[in-house]
N, C-alpha and C positions, 0 to 999 in steps of 0.2 A: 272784502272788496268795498273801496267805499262808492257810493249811491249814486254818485257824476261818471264812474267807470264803468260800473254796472247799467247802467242806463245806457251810455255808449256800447256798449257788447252787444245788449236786446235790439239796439238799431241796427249795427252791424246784422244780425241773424235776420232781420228783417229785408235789410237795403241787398246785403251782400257786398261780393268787393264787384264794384263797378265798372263796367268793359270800360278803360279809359278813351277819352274821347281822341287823342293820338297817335293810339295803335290801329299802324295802316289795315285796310280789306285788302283787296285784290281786282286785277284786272280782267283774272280769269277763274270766275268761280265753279268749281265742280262740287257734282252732286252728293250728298255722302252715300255711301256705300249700302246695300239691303242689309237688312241686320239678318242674321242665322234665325235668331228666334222671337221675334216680336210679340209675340203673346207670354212671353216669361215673367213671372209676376213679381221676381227678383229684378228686372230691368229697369234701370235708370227712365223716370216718365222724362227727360230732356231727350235721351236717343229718338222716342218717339215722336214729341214735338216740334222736334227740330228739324225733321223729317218730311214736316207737312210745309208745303211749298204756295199755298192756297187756302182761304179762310174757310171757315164752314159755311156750307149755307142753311144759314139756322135767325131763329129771330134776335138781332141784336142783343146781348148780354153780358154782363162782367157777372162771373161765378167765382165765389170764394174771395180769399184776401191776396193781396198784392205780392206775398211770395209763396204763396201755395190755393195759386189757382189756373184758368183758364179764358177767353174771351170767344163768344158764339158770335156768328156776324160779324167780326172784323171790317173797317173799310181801311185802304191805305189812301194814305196823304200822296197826290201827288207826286212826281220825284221835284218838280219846278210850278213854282206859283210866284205873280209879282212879287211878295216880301218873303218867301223865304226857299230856300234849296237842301235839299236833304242830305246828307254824307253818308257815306260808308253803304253805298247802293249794294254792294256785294253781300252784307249781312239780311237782306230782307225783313230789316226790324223795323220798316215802316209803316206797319198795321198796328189797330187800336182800335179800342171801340169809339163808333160814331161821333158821341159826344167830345171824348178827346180829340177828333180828326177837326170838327168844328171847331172847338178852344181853339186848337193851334193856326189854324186858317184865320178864324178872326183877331185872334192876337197879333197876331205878325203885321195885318193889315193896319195896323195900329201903330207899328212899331215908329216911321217917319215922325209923327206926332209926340209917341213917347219919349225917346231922344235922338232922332235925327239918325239913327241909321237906315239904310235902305232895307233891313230886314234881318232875318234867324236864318242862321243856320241847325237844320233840325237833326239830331243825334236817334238813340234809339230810341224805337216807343218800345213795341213788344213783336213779336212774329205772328205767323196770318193766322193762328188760332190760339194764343198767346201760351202758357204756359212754361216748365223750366227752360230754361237754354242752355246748349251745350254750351257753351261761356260766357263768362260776362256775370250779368246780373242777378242774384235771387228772387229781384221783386220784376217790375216790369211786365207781370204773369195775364194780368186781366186785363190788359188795354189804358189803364190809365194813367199811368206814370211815362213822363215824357222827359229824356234829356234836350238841352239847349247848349249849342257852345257858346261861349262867351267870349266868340267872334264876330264882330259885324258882316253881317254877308253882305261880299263886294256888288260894286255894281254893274255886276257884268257877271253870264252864266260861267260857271265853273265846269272844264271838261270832266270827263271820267276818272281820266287819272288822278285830278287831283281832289273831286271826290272822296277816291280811296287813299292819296296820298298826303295830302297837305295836312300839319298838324294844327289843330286848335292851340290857343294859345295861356300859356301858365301864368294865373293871377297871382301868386301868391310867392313868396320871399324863399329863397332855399333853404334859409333857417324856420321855415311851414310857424312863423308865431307872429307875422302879419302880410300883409297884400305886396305884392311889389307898387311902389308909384312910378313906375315907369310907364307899367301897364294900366293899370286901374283906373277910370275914369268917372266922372260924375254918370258917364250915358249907362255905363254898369248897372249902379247904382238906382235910377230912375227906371231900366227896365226890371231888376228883380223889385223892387216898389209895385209896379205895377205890375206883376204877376203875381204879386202875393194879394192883392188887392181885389183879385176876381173873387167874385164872391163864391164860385166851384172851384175852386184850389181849395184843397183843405193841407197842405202841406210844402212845400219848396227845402229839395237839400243845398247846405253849400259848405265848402271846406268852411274850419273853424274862422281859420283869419279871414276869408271874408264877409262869414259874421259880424266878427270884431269890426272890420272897416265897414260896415252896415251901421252894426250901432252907433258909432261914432258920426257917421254923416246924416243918420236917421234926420235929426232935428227935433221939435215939438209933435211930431202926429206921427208915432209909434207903433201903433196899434197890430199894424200889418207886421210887424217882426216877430209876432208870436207864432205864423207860421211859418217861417225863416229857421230853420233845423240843422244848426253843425251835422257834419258827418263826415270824415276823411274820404279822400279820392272824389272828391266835385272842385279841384283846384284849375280844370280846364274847362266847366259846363256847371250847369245847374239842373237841377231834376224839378220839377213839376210832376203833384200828384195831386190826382182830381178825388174828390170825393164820389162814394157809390153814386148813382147818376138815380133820381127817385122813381120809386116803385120796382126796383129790383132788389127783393127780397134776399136773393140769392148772395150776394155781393154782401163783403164784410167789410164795413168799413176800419180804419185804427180807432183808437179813443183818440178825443180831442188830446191837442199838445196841452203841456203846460201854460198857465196864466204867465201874464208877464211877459217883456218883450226879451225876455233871456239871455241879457246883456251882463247879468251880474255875475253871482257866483260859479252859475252853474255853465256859463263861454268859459270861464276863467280854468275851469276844470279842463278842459282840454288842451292845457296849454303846460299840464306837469309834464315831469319828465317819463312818468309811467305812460303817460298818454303820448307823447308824442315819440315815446321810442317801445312798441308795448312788444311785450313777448309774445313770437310765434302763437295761435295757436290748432288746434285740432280740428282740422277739417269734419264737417258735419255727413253725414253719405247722404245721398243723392235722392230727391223723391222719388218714389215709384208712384205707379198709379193707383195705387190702393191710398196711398198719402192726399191723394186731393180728391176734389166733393165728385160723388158717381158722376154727377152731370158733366163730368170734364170728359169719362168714356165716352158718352154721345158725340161731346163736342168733338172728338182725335176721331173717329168711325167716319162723319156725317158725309156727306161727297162736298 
């Protein structure tokens, strides 16, 4: 396998395939069902997690790494703040740990400034004690990875339904090997700039081609695209991932990206044909609880 594919696979296992930002929630969410046997030590740790409807109360924490872990202390964002409104209210994934619930609150207050739209709409962080999910995402686990659609939020509140119903909208060309310009605009542009910009971002995903149309409109002062990370399925949102927040020991951070603002060879690599048409492959099974750090038991227990 050569080294650009390879690399993309290890993200893959990392990111996971990503709840798309335009598959609707519901109007009417119901509870999942008790499980038979909760203490099975064979059991998917997502049944469990997914189950907790309320964050721990415990002292603020991100435990472990972004797809195999959990977050103590949760706070949730708002469902409504001046600059931005959250989607898919039915999913309950708008818990995070504190520092992300800040980022995103003072980000968006910024947004008018950054380029003129009225604000984010905010996709998932993670659930109220973070950990696997029953769908969706691999990582998302410890509070600090945040989706963004890459929709201006209107200026005017969005009801419920369309919360759960209205799709985000697709950047990117049908032939997935550059941006559409119908949709793509400079304000794009200028807000993933300045997300990558924050000095606690230590990472931002986006489909390959809007990469490529990154690099391309970069200009002279680049620097910020080395946190800028191809990854299929961010063609309607962008991801946002904060670095361990300091003095939590517990929290793993990734190794820094790559040098470079990774425009060359290695965008380019995303763009063969293995890559862009890749073969199936083999689902991974499921964490249990024995798969992530003891402290994550506390955290699924605590009231």
């Amino acid at each position: 396998m050569n080294p650009i594919r390879s690399f993309a696979f290890a993200l893959v296992l990392l990111i996971g395939s990503p709840a798309v930002a335009q598959d609707k929630g519901t109007l009417d969410p119901k509870p999942l069902p008790p499980l038979a046997n909760p203490s099975d030590p064979k059991l998917a740790a997502k049944e469990l997690f997914g189950r907790r409807t309320t964050p721990a109360d415990l002292r603020p924490r991100a435990i472990g790494g972004y797809a195999r872990g959990c977050v103590a202390g949760a706070a949730a964002i708002p469902v409504d703040g001046e600059n931005w409104q959250v989607m898919r209210l039915s999913r309950n994934r708008n818990w995070g740990h504190p520092k992300m619930i800040g980022f995103l609150q003072r980000f968006a207050t910024r947004l008018p400034a950054i380029n003129g739209w009225p604000g984010l709409l905010v996709g998932d962080i993670s659930q109220p004690r973070g950990g696997p999910m029953i769908t969706g995402h691999a990582s998302h686990q410890i509070g600090l990875d945040a989706d963004i659609w890459l929709t201006p939020m209107p200026d005017r509140r969005l009801s419920q339904a369309e919360r759960e119903e209205m799709s985000a909208t697709n950047m990117v060309r049908d032939d997935w090997l550059d941006i559409d310009p119908a949709r793509w605009t400079p304000q794009h542009t200028a807000l993933i700039r300045a997300a990558a910009q924050e000095e606690s971002v230590a990472r931002i995903f986006v489909n390959p081609a809007i990469k490529k149309a990154l690099c391309r409109e970069a200009g002279a002062e680049r620097d910020w695209l080395t946190k800028v990370r191809p990854m299929w399925g961010h063609n309607y949102h962008f991801h946002i991932r904060l670095a361990c927040p300091p003095g939590e020991t517990g929290c793993a951070d990734q190794d820094p990206p790559p040098g470079g603002d990774g425009c060359g060879a290695e965008l380019a690599g995303w763009f063969t044909p293995d890559m862009l048409n890749p073969k199936p492959g083999k689902p991974r099974p499921p964490l249990t609880m024995a798969q992530l750090p003891p402290e994550c038991r506390r955290v699924l227990e605590a009231p």
